[in-house]
N, CA and C of each residue as an Amber inpcrd file, in Angstrom:
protein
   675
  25.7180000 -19.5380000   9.2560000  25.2850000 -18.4420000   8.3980000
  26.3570000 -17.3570000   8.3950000  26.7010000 -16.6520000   6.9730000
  28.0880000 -15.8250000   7.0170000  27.0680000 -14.2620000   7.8850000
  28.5860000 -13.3520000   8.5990000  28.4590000 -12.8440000   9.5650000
  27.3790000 -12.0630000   9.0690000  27.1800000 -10.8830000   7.7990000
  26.6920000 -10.1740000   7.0650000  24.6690000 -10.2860000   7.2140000
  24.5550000 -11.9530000   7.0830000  23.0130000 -12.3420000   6.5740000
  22.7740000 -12.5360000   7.9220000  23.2250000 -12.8960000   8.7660000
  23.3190000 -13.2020000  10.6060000  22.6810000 -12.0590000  10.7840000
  23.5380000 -10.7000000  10.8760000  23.3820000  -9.3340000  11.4400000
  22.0250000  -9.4210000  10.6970000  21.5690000  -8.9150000   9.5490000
  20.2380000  -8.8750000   8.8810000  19.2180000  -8.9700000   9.2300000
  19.3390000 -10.5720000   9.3060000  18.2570000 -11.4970000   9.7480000
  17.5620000 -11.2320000  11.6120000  18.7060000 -10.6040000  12.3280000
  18.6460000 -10.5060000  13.3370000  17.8110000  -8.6850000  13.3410000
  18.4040000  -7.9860000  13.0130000  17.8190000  -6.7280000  12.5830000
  16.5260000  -6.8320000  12.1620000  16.0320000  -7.5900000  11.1280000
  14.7200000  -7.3790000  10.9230000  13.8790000  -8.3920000  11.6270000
  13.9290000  -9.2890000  12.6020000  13.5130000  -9.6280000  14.0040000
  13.3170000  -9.1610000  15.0410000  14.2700000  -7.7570000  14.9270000
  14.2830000  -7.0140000  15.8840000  13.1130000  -5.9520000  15.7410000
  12.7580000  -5.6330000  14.6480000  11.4410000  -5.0560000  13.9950000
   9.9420000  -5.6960000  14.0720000   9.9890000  -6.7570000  14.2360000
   8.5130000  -7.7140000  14.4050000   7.8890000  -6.3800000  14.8040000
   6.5430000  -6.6750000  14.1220000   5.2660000  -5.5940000  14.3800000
   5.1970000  -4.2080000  14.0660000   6.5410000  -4.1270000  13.4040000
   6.4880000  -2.6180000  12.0480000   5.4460000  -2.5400000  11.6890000
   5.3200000  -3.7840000  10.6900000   3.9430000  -3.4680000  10.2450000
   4.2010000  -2.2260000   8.7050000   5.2680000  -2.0600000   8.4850000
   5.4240000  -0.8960000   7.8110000   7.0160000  -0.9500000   6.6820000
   6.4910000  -1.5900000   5.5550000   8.1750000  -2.2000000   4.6860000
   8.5820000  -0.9800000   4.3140000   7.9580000   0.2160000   4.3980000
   8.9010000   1.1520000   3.7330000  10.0550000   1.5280000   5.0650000
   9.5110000   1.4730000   5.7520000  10.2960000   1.8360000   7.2790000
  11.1790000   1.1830000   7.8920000  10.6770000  -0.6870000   7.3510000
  11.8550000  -1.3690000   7.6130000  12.7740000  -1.4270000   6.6220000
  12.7730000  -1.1110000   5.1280000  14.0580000  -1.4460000   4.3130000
  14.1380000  -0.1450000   4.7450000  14.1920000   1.6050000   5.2940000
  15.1070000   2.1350000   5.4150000  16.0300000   2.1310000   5.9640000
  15.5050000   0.9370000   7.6980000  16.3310000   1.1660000   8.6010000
  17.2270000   0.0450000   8.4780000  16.7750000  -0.8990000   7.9250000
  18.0010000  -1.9270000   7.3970000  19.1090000  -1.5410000   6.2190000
  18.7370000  -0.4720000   5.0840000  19.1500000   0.3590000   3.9960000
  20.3640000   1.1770000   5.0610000  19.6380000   1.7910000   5.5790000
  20.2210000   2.6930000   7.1380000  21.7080000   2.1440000   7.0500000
  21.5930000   0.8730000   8.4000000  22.0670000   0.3770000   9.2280000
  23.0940000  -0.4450000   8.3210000  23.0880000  -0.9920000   7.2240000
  24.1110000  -1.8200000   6.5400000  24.7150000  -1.3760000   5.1360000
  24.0910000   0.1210000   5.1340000  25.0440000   0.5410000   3.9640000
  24.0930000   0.5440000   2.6150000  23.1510000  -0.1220000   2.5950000
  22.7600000  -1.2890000   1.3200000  22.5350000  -0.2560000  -0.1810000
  23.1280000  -0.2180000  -1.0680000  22.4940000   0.6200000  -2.2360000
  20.9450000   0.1180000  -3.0910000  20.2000000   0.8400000  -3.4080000
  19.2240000   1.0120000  -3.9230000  18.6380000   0.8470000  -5.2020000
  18.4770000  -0.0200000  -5.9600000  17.9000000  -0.2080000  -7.2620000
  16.9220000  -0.8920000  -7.6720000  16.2420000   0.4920000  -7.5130000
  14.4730000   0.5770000  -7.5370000  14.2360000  -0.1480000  -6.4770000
  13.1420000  -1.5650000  -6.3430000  12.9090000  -2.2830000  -5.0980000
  13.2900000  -3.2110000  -4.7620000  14.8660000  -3.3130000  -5.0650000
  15.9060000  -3.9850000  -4.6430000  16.9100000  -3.2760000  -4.1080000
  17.0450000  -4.0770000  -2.7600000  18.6950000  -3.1420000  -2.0110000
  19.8790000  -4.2470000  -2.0240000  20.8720000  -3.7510000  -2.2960000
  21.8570000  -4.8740000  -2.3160000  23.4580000  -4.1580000  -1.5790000
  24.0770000  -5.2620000  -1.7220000  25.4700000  -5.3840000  -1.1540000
  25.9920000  -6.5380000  -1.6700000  27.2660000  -6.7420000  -1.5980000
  27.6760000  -7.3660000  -2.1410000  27.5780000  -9.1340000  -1.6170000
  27.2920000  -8.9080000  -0.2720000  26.7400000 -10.5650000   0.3840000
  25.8120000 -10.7200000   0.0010000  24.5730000  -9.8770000  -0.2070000
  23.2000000 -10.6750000  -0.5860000  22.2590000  -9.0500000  -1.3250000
  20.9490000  -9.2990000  -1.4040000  19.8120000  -8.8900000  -2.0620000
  18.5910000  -8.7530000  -1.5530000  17.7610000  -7.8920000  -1.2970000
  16.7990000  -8.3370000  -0.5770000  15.4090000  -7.1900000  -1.3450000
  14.4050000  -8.1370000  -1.0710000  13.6230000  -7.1340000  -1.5290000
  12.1410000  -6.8550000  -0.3410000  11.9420000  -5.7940000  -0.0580000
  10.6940000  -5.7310000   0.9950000   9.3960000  -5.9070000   0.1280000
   8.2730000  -7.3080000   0.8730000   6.6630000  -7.0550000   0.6450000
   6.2040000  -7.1980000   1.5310000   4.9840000  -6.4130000   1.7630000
   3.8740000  -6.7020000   2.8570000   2.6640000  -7.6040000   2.3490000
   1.9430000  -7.8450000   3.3680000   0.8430000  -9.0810000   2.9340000
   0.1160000  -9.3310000   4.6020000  -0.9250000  -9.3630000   4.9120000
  -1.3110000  -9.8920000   5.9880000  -1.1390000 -10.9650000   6.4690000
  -0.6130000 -11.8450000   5.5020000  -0.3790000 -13.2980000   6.0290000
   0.8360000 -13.5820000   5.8130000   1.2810000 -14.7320000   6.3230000
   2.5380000 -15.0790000   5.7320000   2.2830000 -15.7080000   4.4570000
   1.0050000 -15.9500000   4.1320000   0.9550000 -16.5210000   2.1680000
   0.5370000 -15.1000000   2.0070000   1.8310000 -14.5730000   0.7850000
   1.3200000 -13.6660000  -0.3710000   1.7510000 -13.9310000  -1.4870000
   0.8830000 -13.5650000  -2.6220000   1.0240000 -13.6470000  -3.7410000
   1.1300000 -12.3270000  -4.7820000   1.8270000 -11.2990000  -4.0910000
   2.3930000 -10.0860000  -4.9110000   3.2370000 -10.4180000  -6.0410000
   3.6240000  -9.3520000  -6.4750000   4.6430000  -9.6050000  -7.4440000
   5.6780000  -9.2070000  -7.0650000   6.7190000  -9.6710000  -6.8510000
   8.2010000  -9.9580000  -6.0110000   8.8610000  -8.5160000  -6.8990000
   9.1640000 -10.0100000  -8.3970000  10.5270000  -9.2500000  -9.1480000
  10.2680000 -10.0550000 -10.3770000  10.8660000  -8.9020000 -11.5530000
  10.9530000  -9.8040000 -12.6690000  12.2000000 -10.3960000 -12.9420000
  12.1980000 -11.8860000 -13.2650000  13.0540000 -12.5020000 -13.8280000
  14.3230000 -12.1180000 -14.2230000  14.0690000 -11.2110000 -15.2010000
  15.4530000 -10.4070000 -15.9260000  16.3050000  -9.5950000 -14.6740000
  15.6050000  -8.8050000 -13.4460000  15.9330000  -8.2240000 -12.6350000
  16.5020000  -9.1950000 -11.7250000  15.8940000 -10.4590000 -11.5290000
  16.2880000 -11.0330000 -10.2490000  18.0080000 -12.0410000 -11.3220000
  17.9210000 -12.1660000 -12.4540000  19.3820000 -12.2700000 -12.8720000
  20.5210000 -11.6120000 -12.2640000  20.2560000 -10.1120000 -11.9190000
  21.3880000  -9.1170000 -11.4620000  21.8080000 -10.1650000 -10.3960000
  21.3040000 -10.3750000  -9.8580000  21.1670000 -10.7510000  -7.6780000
  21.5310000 -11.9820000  -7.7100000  21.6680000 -12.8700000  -9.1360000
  21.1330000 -14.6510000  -8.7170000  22.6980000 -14.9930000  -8.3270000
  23.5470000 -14.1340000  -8.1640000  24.7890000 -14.6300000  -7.7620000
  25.2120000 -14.6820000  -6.1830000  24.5460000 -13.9920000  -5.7440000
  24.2830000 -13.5570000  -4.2440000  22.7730000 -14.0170000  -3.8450000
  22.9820000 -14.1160000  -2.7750000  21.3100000 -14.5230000  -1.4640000
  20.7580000 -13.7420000  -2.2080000  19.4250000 -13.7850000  -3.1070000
  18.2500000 -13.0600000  -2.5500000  17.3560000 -13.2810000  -1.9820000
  17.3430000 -12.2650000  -1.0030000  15.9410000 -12.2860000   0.3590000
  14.8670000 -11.7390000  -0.0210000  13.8200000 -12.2490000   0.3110000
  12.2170000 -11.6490000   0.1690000  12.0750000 -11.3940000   1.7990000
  11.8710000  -9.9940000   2.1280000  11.4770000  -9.8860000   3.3700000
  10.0360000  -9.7960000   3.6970000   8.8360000 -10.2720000   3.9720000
   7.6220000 -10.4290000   4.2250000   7.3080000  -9.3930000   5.4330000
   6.5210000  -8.2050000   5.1750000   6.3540000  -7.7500000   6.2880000
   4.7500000  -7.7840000   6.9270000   4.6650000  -8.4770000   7.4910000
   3.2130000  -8.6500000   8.2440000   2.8980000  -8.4500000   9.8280000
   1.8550000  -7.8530000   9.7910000   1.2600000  -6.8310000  11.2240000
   1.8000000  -7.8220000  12.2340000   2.1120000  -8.7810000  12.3410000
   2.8460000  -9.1500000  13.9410000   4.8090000  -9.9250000  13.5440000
   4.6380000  -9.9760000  12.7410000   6.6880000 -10.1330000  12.4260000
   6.3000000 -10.6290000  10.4470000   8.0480000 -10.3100000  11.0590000
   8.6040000 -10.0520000   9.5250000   9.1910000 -11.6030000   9.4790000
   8.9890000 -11.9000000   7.8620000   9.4230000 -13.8520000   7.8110000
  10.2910000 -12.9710000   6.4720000  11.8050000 -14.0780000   6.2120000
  12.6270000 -13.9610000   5.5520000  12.8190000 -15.4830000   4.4730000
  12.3720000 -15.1310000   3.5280000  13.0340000 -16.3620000   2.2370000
  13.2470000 -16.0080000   1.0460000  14.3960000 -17.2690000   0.7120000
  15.7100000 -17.0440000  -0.1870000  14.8800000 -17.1340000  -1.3070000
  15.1660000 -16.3910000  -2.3050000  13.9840000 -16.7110000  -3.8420000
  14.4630000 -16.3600000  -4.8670000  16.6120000 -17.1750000  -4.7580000
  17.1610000 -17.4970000  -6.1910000  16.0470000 -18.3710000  -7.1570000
  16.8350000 -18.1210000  -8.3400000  16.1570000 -18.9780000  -9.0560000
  15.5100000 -20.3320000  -8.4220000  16.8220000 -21.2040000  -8.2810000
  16.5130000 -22.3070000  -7.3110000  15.2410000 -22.5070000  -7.1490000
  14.7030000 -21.6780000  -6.1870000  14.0780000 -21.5940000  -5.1630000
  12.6930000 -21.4730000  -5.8240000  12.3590000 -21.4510000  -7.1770000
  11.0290000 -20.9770000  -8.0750000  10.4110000 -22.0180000  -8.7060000
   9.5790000 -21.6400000  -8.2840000   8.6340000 -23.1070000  -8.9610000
   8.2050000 -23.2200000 -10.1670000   8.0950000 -21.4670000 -10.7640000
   7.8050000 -21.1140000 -11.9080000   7.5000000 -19.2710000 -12.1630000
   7.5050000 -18.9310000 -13.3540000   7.4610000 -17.4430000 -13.1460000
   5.9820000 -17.3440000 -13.6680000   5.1210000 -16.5620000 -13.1470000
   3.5740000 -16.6710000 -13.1990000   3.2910000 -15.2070000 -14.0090000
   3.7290000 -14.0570000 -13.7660000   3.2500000 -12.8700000 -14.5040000
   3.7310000 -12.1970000 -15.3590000   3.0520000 -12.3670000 -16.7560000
   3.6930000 -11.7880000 -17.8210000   4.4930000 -12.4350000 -18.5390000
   4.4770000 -13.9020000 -18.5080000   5.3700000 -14.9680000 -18.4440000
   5.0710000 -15.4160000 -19.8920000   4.2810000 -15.4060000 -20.9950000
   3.6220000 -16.0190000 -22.2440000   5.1110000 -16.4750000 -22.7740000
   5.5040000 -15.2040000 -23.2070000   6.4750000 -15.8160000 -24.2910000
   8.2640000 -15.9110000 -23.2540000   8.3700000 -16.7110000 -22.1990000
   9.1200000 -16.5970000 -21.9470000  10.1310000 -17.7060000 -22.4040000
  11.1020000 -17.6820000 -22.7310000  11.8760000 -18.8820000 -23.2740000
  13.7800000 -18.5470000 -23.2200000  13.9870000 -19.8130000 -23.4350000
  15.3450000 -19.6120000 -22.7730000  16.4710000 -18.4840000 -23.1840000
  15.9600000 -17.8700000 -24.8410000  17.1040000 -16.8940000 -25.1040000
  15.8630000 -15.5570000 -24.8630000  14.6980000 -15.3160000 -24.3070000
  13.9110000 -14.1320000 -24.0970000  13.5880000 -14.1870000 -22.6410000
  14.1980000 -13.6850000 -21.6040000  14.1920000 -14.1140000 -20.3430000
  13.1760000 -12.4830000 -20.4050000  11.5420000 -13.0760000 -19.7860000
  10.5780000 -11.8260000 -19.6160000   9.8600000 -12.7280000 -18.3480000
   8.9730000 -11.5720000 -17.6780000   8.0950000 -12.4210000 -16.7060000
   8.5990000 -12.2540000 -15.0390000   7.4070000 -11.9550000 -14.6600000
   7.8290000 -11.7700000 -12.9330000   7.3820000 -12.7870000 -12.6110000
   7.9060000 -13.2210000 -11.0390000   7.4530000 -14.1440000 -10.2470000
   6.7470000 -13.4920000  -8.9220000   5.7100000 -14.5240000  -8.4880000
   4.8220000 -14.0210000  -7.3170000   5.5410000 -14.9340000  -5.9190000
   4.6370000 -14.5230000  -4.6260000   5.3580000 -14.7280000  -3.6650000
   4.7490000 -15.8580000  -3.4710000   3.9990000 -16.1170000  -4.3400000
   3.4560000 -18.0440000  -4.1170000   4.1640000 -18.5290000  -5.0820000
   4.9770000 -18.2160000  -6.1400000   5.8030000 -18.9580000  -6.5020000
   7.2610000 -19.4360000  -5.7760000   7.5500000 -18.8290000  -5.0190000
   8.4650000 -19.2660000  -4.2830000   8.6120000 -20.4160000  -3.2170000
   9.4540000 -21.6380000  -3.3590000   8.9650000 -22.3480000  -2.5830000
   9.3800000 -22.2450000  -1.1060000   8.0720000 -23.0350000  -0.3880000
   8.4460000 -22.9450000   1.2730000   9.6230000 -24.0440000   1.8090000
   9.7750000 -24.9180000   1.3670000  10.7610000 -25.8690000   1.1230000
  11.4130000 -26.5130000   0.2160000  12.9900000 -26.9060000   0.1760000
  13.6260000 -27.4880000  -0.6180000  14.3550000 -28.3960000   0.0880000
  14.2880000 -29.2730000  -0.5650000  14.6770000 -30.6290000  -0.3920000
  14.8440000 -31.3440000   1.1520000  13.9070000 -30.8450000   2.1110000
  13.1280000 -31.3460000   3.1480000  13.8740000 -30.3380000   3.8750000
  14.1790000 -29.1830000   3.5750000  14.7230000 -27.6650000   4.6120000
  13.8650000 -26.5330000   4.2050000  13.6820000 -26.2450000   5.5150000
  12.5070000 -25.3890000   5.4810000  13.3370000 -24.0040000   5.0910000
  12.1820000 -23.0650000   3.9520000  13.3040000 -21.8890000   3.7240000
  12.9830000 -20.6100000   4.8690000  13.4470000 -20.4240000   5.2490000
  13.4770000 -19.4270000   6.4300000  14.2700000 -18.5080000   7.0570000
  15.2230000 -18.3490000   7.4800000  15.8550000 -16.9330000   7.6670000
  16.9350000 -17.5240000   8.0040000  16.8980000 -19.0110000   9.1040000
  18.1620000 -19.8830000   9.5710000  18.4010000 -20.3590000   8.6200000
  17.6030000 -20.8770000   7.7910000  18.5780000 -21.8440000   6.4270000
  19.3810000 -20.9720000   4.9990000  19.3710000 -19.6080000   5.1620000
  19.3140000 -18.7930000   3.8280000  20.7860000 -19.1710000   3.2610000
  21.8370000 -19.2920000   4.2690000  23.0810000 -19.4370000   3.7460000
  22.8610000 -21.2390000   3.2060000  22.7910000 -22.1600000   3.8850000
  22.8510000 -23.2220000   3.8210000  21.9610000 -23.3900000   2.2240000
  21.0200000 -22.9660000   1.8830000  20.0500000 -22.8930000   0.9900000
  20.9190000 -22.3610000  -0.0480000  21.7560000 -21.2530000   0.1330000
  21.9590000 -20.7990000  -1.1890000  23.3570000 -21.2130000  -1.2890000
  24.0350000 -21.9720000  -0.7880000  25.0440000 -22.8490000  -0.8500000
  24.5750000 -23.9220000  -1.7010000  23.6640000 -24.5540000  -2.2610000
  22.9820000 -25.5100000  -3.0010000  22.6190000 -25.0160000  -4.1130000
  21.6410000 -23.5120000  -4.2680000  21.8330000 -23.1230000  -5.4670000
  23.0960000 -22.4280000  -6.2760000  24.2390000 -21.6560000  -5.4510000
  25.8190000 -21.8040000  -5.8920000  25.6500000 -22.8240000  -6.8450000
  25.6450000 -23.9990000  -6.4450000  26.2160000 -25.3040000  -7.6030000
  25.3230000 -25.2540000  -8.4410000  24.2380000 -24.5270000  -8.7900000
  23.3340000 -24.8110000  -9.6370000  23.3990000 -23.6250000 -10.7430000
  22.8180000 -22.6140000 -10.2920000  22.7710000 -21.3290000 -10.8860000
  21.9750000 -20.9450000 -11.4860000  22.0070000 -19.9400000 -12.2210000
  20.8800000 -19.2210000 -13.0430000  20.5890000 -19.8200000 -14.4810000
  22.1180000 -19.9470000 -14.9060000  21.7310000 -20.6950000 -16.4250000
  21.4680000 -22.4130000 -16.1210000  21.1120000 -22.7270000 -15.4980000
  20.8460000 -24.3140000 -15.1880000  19.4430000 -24.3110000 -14.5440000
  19.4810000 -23.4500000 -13.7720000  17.3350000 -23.3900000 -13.3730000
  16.7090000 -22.8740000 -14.5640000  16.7660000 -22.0130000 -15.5460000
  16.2960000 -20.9230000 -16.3260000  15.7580000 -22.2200000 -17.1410000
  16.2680000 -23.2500000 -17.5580000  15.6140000 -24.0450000 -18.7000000
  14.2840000 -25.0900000 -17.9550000  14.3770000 -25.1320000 -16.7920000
  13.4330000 -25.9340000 -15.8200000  12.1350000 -25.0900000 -15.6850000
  12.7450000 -23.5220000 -15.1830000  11.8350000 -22.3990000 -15.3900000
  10.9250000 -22.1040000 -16.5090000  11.6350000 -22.3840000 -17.2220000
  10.8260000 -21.9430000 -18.9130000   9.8920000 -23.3840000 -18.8200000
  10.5370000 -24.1950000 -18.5400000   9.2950000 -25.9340000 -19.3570000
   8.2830000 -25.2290000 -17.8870000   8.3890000 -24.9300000 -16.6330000
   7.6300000 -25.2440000 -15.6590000   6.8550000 -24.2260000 -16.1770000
   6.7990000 -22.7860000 -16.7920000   6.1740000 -22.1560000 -17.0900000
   5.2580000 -22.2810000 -18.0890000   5.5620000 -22.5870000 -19.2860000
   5.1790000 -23.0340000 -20.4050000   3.7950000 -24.1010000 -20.0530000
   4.1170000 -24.7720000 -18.9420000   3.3190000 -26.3360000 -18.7830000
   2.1590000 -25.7960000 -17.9820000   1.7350000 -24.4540000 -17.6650000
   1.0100000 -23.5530000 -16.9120000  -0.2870000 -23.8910000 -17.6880000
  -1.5470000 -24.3720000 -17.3180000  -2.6350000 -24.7180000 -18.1750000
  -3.8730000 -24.2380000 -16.7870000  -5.0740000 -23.7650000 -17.2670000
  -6.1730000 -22.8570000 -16.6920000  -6.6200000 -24.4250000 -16.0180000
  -7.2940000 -23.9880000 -14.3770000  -7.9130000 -25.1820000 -14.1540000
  -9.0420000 -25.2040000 -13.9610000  -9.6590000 -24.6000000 -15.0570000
 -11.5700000 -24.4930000 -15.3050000 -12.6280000 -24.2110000 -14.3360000
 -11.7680000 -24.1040000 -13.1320000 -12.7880000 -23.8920000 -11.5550000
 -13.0730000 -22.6250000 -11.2290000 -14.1020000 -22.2350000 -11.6510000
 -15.1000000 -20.5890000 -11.3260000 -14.8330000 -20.5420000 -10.1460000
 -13.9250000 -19.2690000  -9.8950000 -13.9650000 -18.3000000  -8.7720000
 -14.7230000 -18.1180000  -7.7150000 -15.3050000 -18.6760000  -6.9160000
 -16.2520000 -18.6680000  -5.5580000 -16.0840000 -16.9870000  -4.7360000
 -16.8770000 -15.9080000  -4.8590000 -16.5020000 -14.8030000  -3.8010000
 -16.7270000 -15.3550000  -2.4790000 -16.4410000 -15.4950000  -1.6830000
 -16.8640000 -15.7580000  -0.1190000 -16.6040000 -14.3270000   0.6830000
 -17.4680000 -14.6930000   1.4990000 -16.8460000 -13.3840000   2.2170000
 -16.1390000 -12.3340000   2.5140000 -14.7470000 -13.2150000   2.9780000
 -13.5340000 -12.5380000   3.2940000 -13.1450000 -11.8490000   1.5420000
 -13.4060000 -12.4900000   0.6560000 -12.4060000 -12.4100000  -0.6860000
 -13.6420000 -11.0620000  -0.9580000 -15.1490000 -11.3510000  -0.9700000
 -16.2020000 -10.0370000  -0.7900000 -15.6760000  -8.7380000  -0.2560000
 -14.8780000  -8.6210000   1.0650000 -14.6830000  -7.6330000   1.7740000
 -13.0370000  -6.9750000   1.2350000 -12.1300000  -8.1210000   0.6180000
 -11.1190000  -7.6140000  -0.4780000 -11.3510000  -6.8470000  -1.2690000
 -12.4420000  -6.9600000  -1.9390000 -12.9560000  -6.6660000  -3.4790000
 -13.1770000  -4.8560000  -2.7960000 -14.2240000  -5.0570000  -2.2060000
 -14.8290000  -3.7850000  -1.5060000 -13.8820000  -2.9800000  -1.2720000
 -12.9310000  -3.0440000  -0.6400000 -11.8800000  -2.2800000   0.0280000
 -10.7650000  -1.7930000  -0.4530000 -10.8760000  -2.3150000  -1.9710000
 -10.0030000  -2.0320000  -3.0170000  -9.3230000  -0.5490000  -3.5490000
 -11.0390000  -0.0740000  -3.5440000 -10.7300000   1.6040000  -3.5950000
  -9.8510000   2.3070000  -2.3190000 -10.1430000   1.7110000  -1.5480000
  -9.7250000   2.5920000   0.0520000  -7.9430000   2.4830000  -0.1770000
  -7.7740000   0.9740000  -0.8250000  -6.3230000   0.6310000  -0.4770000
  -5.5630000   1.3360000  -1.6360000  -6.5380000   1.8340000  -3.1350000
  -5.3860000   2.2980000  -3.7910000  -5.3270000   3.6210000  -3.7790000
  -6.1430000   4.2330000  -3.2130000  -5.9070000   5.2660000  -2.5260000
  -4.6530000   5.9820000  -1.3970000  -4.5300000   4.6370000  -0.8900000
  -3.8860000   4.5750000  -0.0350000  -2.1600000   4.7590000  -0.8100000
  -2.4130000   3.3920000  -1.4710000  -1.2590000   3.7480000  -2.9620000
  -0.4590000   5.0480000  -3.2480000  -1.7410000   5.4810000  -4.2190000
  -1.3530000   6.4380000  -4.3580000  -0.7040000   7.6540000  -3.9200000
  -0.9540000   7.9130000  -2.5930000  -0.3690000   9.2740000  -1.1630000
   0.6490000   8.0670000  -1.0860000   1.3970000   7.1790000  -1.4650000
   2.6520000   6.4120000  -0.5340000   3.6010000   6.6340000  -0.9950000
   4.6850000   6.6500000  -0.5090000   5.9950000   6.5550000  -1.2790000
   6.0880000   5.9810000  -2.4610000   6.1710000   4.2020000  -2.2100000
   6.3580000   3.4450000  -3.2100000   5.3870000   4.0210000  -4.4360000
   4.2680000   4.5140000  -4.3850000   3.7280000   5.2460000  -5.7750000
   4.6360000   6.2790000  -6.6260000   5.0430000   6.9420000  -5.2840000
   6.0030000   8.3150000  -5.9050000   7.4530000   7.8370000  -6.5000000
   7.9970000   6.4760000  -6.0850000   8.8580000   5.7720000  -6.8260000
   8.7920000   5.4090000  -8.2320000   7.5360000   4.4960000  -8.1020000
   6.8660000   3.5300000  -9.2150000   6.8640000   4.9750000 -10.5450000
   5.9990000   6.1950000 -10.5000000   5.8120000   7.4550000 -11.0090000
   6.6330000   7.5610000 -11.7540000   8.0920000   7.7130000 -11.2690000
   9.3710000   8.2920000 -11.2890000  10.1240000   7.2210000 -12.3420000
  10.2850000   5.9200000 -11.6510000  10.7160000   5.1630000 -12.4200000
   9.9150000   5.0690000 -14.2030000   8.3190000   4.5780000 -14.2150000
   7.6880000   5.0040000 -14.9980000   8.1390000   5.8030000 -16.5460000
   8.0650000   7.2530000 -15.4270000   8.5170000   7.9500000 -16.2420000
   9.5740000   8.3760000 -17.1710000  10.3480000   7.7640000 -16.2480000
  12.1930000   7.6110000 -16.9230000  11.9970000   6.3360000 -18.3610000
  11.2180000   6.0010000 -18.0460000  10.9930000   4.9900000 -18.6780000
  10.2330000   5.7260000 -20.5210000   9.6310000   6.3880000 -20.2800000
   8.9630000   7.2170000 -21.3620000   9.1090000   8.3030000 -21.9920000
   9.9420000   8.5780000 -22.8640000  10.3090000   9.9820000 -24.0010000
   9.4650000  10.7150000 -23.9270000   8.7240000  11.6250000 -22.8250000
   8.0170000  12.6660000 -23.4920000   8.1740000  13.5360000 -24.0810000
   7.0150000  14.5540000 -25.1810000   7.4710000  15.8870000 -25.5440000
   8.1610000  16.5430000 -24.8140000   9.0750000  17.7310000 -25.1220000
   9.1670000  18.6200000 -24.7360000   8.5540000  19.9600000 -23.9510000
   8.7720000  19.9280000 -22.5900000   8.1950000  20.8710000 -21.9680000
   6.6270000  20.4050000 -21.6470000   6.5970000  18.7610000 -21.4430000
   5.5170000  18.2390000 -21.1920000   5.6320000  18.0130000 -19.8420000
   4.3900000  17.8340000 -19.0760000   4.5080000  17.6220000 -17.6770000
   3.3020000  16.1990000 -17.5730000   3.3460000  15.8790000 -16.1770000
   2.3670000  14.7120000 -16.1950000   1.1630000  15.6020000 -14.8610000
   0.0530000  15.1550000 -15.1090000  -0.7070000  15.4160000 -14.1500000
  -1.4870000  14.5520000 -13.6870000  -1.8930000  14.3830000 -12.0970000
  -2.1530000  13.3240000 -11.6450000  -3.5270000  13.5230000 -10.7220000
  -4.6660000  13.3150000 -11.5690000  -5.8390000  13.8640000 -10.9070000
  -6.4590000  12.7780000  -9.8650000  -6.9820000  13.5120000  -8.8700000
  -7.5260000  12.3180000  -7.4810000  -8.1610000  11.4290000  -8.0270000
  -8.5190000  10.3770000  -7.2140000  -9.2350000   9.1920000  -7.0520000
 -10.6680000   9.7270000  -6.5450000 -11.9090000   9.2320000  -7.2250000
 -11.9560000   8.0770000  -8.4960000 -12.2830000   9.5750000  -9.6420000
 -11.9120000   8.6390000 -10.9660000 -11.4230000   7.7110000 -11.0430000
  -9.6320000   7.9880000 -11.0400000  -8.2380000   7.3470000 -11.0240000
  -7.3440000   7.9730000 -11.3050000  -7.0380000   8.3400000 -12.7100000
  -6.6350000   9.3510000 -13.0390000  -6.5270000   9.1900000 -14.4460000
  -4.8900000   9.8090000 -14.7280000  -4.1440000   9.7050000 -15.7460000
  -2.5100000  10.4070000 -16.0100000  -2.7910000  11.1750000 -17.2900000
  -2.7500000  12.3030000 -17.3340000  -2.9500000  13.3100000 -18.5290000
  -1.4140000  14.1190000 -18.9690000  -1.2220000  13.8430000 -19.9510000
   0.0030000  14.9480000 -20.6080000   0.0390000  15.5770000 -21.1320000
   0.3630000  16.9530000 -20.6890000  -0.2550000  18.1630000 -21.6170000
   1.0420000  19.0370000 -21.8690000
């Protein structure tokens, strides 16, 4: 593994039981220099992006497609941060099974659509993806690339069909539902909200001498006056 993804990988091992991704991409941001764009940090060896999830299966939304183009030339890392250690995998194109959100009209000259962290696969071609294989792994997609997965991507997406099986609440998924309010609450007072806001907004021409206002939970609401 080149010296750069070594140090990394070892750094955010050294973190197990953070418990806390805004805290670990600072101190890895910190510690290696890394520049910042939006919720991607990069350098010129690799890419990485921080999610949390209680388990090691999550199914957030990573990155969109068009964004993860910038990176597909270099490692990108998904760093997983969960209450007892942090797990690291590579999630070039390569590495996608398909792009799942927002994905309708995606096609080979309209590259739209994010991918989730269950789209990423746990293995390729009988190597497990994991933090030891990231160089070796993306030494395989090198020969491949972005414009050579992107047309596999689009048919695998496209071939996406509903599989008619009603939703079961059980318990645990009961006590998700419930807790929903507490967590976007939680959201909201976090950093990453005050990012998301910001970015947002850059994003939108308002009037002149308009401001945004952001009234508590419940319900949230965004008013421009």
């Amino acid at each position: 593994m080149c010296e750069p993804i070594t140090a990394l990988i070892a750094l955010i091992r050294e973190n197990n039981g953070i418990n806390d991704k805004a805290r670990l991409a600072k101190i890895v941001a910190d510690t290696f220099g890394l520049t910042r764009d939006r919720s991607v940090y990069y350098r010129a060896e690799y890419a990485i992006r921080f999610s949390s999830s209680s388990s090691r299966n999550f199914g957030n939304t990573v990155l969109s497609l068009s964004n993860l183009h910038k990176y597909d030339d270099r490692p990108f890392i998904v760093c997983l941060v969960t209450p007892a250690q942090n797990f690291c995998l590579i999630a070039n194109t390569t590495f996608l099974r398909k792009i799942s959100h927002s994905s309708q009209e995606l096609r080979e000259n309209n590259i739209q659509g994010s991918f989730n962290g269950s789209d990423i696969m746990r293995e390729f071609e009988g190597i497990e993806n994991c933090g030891e294989n990231i160089a070796r792994l993306f030494e395989i997609h090198a020969g491949i690339g972005f414009d050579d997965n992107l047309p596999r991507l689009v048919e695998a997406t496209n071939n996406i069909s509903p599989s008619g099986i009603k939703f079961g609440v059980d318990d645990a998924a009961c006590g998700s539902i419930l807790s929903a309010p507490s967590r976007a609450i939680r959201f909201v007072a976090s950093q990453d909200a005050s990012t998301l806001k910001s970015e947002l907004d850059a994003k939108v021409d308002l009037p002149p001498f308009s401001r945004t206002v952001w009234l508590p939970w419940p319900p949230v609401q965004k008013i421009v006056v």
